[in-house]
C-alpha positions as CSV (number, residue, x, y, z in Angstrom):
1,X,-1.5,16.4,21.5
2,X,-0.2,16.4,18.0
3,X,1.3,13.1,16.8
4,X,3.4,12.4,13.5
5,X,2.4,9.1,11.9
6,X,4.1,7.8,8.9
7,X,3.8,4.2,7.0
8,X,6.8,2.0,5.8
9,X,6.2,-0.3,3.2
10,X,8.2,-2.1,0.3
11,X,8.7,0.5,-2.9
12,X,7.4,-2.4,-4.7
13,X,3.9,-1.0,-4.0
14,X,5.3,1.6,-6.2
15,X,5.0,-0.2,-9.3
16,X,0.8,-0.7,-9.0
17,X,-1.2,1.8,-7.9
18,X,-3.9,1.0,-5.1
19,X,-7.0,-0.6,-6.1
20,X,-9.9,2.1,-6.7
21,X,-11.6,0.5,-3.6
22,X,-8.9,1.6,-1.3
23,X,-8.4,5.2,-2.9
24,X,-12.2,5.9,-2.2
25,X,-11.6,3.9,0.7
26,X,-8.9,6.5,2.1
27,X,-10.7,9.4,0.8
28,X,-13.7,9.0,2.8
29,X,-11.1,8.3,5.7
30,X,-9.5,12.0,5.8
31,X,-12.7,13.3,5.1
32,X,-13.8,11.9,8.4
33,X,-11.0,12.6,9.9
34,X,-10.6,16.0,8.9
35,X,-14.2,16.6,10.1
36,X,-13.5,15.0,13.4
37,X,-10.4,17.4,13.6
38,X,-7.7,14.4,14.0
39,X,-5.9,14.9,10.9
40,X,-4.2,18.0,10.5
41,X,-2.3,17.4,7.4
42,X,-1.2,14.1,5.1
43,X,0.9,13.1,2.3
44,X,2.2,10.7,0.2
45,X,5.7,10.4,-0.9
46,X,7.4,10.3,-4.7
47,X,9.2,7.0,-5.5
48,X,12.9,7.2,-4.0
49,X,14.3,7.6,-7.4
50,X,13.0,11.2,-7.1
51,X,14.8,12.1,-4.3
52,X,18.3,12.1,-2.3
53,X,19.8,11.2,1.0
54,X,22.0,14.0,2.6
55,X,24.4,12.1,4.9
56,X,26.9,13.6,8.0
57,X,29.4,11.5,9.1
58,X,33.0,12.0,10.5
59,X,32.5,16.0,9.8
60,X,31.6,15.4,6.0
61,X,28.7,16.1,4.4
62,X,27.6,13.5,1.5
63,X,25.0,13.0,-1.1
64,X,23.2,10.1,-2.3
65,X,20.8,9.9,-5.2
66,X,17.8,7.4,-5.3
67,X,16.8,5.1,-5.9
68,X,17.2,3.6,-2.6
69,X,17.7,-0.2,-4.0
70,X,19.5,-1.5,-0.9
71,X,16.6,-0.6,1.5
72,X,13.9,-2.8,2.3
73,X,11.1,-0.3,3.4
74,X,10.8,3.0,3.0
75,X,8.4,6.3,4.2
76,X,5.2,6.1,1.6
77,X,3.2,8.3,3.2
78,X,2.8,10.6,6.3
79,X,0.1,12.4,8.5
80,X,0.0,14.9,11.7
81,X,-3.0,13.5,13.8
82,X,-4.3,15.6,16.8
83,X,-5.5,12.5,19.8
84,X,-5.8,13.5,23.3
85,X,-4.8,9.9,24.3
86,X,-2.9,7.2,23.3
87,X,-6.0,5.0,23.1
88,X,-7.4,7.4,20.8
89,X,-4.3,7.8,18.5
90,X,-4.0,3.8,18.3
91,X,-7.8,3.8,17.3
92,X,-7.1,6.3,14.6
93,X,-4.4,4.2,13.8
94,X,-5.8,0.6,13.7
95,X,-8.8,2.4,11.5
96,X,-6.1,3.5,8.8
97,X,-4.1,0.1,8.5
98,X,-7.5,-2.0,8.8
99,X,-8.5,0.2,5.5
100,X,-5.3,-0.9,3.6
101,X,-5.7,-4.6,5.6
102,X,-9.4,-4.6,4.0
103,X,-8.7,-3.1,0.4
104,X,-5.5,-3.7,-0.5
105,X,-5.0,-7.7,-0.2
106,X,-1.4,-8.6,-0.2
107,X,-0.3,-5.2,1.2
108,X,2.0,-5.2,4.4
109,X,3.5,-1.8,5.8
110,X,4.4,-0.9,9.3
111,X,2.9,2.7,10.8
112,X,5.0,4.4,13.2
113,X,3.6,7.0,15.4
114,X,5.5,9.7,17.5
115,X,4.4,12.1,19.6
116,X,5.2,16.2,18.3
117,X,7.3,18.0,21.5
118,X,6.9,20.6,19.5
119,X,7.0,22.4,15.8
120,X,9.8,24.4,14.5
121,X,7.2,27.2,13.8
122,X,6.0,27.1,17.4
123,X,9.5,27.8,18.7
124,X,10.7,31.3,19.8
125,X,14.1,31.7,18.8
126,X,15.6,35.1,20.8
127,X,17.4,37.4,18.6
């Protein structure tokens, strides 16, 4: 099964990059993982002030440009994970937070993890 992780944190982690300990830290992360054939594809996230929030509401359609000042946490970062349990997609989990709980003192962030039904691209729309 194919999972969508994705991490929360303040955008104050925005303003210092991580230490170089965590960054070679992650790196030899996805390599394993990528190796192991759990991670299908990752990514990080531009600061809020680089994007926009398209809202409907009440039949309208509206736009809002970043930054996003009067949110708390917002999505850092992201991943597709293949686990074929829910004890082995908490283990992969648990192994990426402990790397940010071990090299990044200080840092908090909340990882929320979804299972896929399905992918757009995997759907058969009839014509």
């Amino acid at each position: 099964m194919k999972y969508l992780s994705f991490i929360r944190h303040s955008e104050q982690y925005r303003d210092t990059p991580p230490p170089p300990a965590m960054m070679e830290a992650m790196g030899q992360l996805i390599e394993r993982f990528t190796r192991e054939g759990a991670l299908v594809d990752t990514g990080g996230l531009a600061p809020s002030r680089d994007g926009f929030r398209m809202r409907l509401r009440g039949g309208e359609l509206s736009t809002i440009d970043g930054p996003f000042t009067e949110t708390k946490e917002l999505i850092g970062g992201w991943a597709i994970l293949r686990a074929d349990s829910r004890e082995e997609i908490l283990r992969l989990t648990t192994e990426f937070l402990d790397l940010h709980r071990r090299h990044w003192p200080g840092f908090e962030a909340e990882c929320e993890v979804r299972p896929i039904e399905f992918l757009m691209s995997d759907a058969h729309v009839a014509k």
